[in-house]
N, C-alpha and C positions, 0 to 999 in steps of 0.2 A: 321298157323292158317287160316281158312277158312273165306273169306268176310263174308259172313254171322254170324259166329261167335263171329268177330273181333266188328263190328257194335253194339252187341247183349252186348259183354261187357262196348263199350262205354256207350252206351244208360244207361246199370245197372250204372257207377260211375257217369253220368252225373244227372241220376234223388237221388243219395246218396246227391251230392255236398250240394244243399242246406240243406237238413235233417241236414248235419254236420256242415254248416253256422249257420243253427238257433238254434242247440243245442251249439254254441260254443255262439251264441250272449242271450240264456238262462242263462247262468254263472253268479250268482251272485257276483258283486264284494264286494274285503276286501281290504279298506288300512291297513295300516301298518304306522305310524311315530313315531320310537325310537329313544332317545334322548342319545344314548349310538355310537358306532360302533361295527361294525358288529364282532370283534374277543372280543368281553369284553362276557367273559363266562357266567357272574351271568346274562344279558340283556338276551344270549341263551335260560338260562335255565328257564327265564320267557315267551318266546315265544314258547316255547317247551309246556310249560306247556297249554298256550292259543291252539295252534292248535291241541294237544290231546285231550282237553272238545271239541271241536270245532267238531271231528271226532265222538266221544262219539253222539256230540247231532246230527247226521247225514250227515253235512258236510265234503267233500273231494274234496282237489282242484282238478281241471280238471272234475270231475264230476257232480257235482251242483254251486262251487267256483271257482272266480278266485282273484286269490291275488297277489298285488304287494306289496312289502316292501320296504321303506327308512330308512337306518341305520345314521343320522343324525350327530350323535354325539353332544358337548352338544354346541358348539356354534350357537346364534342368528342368522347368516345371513346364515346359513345352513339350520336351521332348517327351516326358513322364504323360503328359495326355493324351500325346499322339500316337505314345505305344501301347497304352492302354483301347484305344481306339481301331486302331489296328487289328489287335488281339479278337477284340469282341467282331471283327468283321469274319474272321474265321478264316482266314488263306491258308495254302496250302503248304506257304513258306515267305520267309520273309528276307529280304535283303536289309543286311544294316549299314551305314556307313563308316561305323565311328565304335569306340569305347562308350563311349557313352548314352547310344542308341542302344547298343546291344546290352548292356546295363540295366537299362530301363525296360527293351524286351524281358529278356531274362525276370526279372521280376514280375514279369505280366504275365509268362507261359513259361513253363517248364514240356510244353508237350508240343506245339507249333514248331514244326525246322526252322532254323533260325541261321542264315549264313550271312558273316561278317565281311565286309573288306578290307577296311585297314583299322586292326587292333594292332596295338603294340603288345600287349600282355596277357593274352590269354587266360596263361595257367594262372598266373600270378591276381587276375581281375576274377577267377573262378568261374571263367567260362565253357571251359576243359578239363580234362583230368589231364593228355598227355596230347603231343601233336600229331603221334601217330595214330593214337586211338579215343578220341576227345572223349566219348563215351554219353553223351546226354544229348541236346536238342540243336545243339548247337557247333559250326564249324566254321572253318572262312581260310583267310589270310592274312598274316603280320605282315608291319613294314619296316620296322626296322628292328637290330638285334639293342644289346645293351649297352655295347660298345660305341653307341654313335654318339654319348654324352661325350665321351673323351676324343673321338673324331673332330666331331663339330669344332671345340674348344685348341683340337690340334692344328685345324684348319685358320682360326683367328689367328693363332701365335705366329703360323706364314706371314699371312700376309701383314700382319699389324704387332714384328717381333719386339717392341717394346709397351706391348700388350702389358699392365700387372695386376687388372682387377675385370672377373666380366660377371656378370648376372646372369642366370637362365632364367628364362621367362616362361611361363604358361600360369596357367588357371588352376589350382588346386581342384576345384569342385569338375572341373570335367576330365583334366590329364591327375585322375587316379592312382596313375601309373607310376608319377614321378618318379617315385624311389629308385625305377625300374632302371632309369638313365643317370642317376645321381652321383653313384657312386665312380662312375668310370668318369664324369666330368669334373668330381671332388678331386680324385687320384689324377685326371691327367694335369690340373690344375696348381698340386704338389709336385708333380715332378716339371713341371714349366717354368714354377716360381710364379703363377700365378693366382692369387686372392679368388678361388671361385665359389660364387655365392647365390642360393635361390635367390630368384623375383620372382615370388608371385604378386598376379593382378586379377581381379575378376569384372573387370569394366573399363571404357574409354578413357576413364579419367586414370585410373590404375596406371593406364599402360602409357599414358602422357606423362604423370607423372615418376614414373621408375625410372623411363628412359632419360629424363630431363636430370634427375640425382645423378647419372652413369654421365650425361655430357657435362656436368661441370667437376666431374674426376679424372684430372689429366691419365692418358694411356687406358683407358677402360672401355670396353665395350658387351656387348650383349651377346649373347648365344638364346637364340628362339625354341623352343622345345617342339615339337610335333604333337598337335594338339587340336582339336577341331574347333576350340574356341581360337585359340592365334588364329588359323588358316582361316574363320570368318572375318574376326576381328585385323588382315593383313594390313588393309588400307593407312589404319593410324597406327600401325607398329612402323611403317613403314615411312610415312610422313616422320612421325618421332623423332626417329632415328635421322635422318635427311635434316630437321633441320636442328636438332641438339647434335649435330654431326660425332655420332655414335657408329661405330663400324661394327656392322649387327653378321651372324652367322645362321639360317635359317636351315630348316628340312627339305624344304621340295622345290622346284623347279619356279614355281609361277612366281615366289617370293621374290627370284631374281628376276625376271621378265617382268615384273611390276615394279621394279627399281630398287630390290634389296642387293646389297653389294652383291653377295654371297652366297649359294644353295646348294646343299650337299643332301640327297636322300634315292629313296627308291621309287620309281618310276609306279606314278600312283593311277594309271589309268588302268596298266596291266591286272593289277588283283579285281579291280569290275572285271576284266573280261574271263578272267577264272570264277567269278561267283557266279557269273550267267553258264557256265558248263555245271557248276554243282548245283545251283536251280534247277537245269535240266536232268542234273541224275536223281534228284529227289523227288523231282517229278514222274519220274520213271521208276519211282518206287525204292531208291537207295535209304539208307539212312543216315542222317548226318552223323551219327555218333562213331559209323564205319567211316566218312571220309578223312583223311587226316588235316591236319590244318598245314597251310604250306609257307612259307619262308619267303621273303623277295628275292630275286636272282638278278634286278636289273636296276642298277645306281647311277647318279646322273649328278654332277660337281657341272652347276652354270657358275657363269660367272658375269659378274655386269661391270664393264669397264668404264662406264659413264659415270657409275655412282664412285667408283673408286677414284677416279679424277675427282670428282666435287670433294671428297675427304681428303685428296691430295695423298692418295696412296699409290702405290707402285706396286703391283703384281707383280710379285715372281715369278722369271721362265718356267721354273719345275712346277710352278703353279699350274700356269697358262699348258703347259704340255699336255697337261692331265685333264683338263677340262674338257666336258663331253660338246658346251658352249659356252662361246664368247660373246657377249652382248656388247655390240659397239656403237 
């Protein structure tokens, strides 16, 4: 190559460099703090879902986005250092998954947008002021109302009518919330006739041993709270129950497609795909404290006829009618 030439291309990459500086320092960022790890398939296939709307409404990372992601899993001091970490990377907004990601944002920024997907409790967790006008950093969508403690617990009495003692299970340190569903599963438990009583657990051994006290109480079974530690922790709630043959009541879909009798909740892939439209409005310069927080509109009663065979239960028709599926 010829000096002259040689110069001629410096000169061309030396005056690109910045263009590529400022189009790289252009990038909008995206956090990311899920309260799952990073191989739990159903957490995937909710992230899948957010960055295909995300493409849709014209973003694509390295071109206009840049996104980092923390796969947390559902313990507290993880989650506490990956929103910390987050924070300090400075996005422009962040997706949360969980109560308790957004918990742990929330303490990290009061000033970063912060949009949730499935909180049960907003106002009550002090994430909001109001649903219509949340008013501070932070917005999203709930997934279920109050009334599903008494739901779920109406749902066991069906199928399992000489039901007289069930437990709700979840984790004090991450479903916050409790209280939120308590009283509707206390009350519909009094008017059932039946014994209903927290189970908390905070670990494998917890959840092996509540379930094992509930299978050797004849007519007893469990009702699962909506919780991001259960939805980690499914696999041994799930076993448990299967082989202390406990006839358990769960929140979401996958619980019955991985072999829990019973799932009664709201269709949780939906609220990712409303948090990737309010990314986009915030990105666009909205404010979250103007977006309202939104409600679930779409519920989904599976049902697994294989597990209710091994308990030697019998599904009711008016059961089976209602159901959105039947797992055979």
């Amino acid at each position: 190559m010829k000096r002259r030439e040689f110069i001629t291309l410096i000169g061309s990459a030396a005056a690109a460099w910045p263009q590529l500086t400022r189009a790289q320092s252009e990038l909008r960022r995206i956090g990311v703090l899920m309260a799952y790890r990073e191989d739990d398939a159903e957490a995937q296939k909710y992230l899948s879902v957010f960055w295909d709307t995300l493409k849709q409404l014209g973003w694509t990372e390295g071109i206009n986005i840049s996104m980092t992601m923390h796969w947390a899993g559902s313990e507290l001091p993880e989650i506490e250092q990956a929103a910390k970490e987050l924070v300090k990377w400075r996005p422009g907004v962040i997706l949360s998954s969980s109560t308790p990601t957004t918990a742990a944002l929330l303490r990290a920024t009061r000033t970063i947008p912060v949009v949730f997907a499935i909180v049960s409790d907003p106002i009550g967790s002090g994430f909001v002021s109001t649903f219509a006008k949340p008013g501070g950093n932070a917005t999203g969508f709930t997934n279920l109302d109050a009334s599903m403690g008494g739901k779920w617990l109406e749902l066991l009495k069906e199928i399992v009518p000489d039901v007289h003692e069930v437990g709700f299970l979840f984790n004090p340190a991450t479903a916050t919330y409790a209280n939120f569903y308590m009283p509707s599963f206390i009350s519909a438990g009094a008017s059932l006739g039946i014994v209903a009583r927290a189970a908390p657990v905070t670990n494998d051994q917890d959840i092996e041993a509540v379930i094992a006290s509930y299978g050797m109480v004849p007519h007893s079974g469990v009702v699962v709270m909506t919780d991001s530690f259960t939805s980690s922790h499914r696999e041994v709630i799930i076993r448990s129950a299967a082989q202390h043959r406990v006839p358990a009541v769960y929140p979401y879909r996958f619980f019955a497609q991985d072999g829990g009798l019973l799932a009664y909740g709201n269709n949780r892939v939906e609220p990712f795909r409303g948090a990737a439209g309010y990314v986009n409005r915030i990105l666009h310069g909205e404010r979250p404290g103007d977006l309202p927080v939104q409600a679930p509109t779409q519920f989904e009663l599976v049902i697994n006829l294989k597990t209710a065979k091994a308990l030697d239960l019998t599904v009711p028709p008016s059961v089976l009618a209602r159901a959105d599926e039947v797992i055979e």
